[in-house]
C-alpha positions, 0 to 999 in steps of 0.5 A: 741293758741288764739281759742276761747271756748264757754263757754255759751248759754242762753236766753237774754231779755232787760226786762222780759215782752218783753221777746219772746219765746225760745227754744234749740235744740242741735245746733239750737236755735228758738226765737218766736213772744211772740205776741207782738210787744214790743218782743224783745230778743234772744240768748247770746253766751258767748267765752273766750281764745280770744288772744289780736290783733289777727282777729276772723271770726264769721259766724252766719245764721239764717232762718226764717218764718213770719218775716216781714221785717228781715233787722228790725227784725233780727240783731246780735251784738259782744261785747268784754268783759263781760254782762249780759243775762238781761242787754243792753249793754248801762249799762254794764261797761264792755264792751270794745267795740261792733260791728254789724255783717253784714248781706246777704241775701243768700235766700227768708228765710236765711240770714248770719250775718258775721264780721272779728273782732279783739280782743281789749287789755283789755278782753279774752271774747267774746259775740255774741246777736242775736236778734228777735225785734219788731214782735208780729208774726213769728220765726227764727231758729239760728244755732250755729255761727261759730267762728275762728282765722284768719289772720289779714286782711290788713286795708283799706286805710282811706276814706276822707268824706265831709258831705254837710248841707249847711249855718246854719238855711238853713237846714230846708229849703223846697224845692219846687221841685227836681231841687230846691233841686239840684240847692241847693246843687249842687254846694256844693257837686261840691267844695267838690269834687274839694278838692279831697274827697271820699265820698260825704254824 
């Protein structure tokens, strides 16, 4: 109960002329440079089933060849709801909500892409992008990802955060050295810290 089923697997694109090259091969799903670096597209796997509150693990590795920066070029993205192979996101309605998967480099040309994901009230579909952006050379290979019904992981106490700018108009300050720049935020980020916060940005 609550397993999701994929429904789906096909090609994705923001525009046809940005479109790069894809090719399936069972389980394995190449997207190429087009030649271009306005390439930009992927796969689109679409799940249904999802039971609303309940945590689903996604685990999805991609290879890669001639990929110059992956952390830019490589990136996956969950949606829950509905959307469509030539649409972005920003203009589908209905989408509840998104995520990043987040990625590891597990070797020189592998890296995992995975997120715990819990299932919004609203929707039983899932959709998971995988992207090859911006390289008018190079190519990756995803695998199918692997998707399962887990436990809810226990929540994270919240984390208290101060963002340090400084007095307006004194944020296009220039700085004429690095002990200028200490000297001026220093003392900011020392009363931050005296009201016990977590995180100090």
């Amino acid at each position: 109960m609550g397993e999701l089923n994929l429904e789906s697997v096909q090609p994705w694109v923001p525009h046809p002329k940005a479109a790069p090259i894809t090719e399936r091969n069972g389980n394995s799903l190449r997207v190429s440079a087009n030649g271009t670096q306005t390439c930009v597209g992927g796969w689109q796997l679409d799940y249904v089933g999802a039971e609303p509150n309940s945590a689903y693990q996604v685990e999805w590795e991609v290879s890669y060849e001639d990929v110059a920066r992956s952390e830019d070029m490589l990136e996956c993205v969950a949606y829950w709801g509905g959307i469509e192979a030539d649409s972005s996101r920003r203009r589908d309605a209905e989408i509840v909500n998104w995520y990043y998967l987040l990625p590891d480099q597990t070797d020189s040309r592998t890296l995992r892409f995975t997120r715990c994901l819990k299932a919004p009230v609203g929707t039983d579909r899932l959709t998971l992008r995988c992207t090859f952006r911006w390289a008018s050379e190079g190519s990756c290979v995803w695998q199918l990802p692997e998707v399962k019904q887990v436990s809810m992981p226990v929540s994270a106490e919240p984390v208290s955060i101060a963002v340090v700018t400084g007095p307006a108009g004194s944020r296009r300050r220039n700085f004429s050295s690095i002990q200028d720049n200490i000297d001026f935020y220093a003392p900011m980020c020392e009363s931050a810290a005296q009201k016990g916060v977590d995180l100090i940005v």
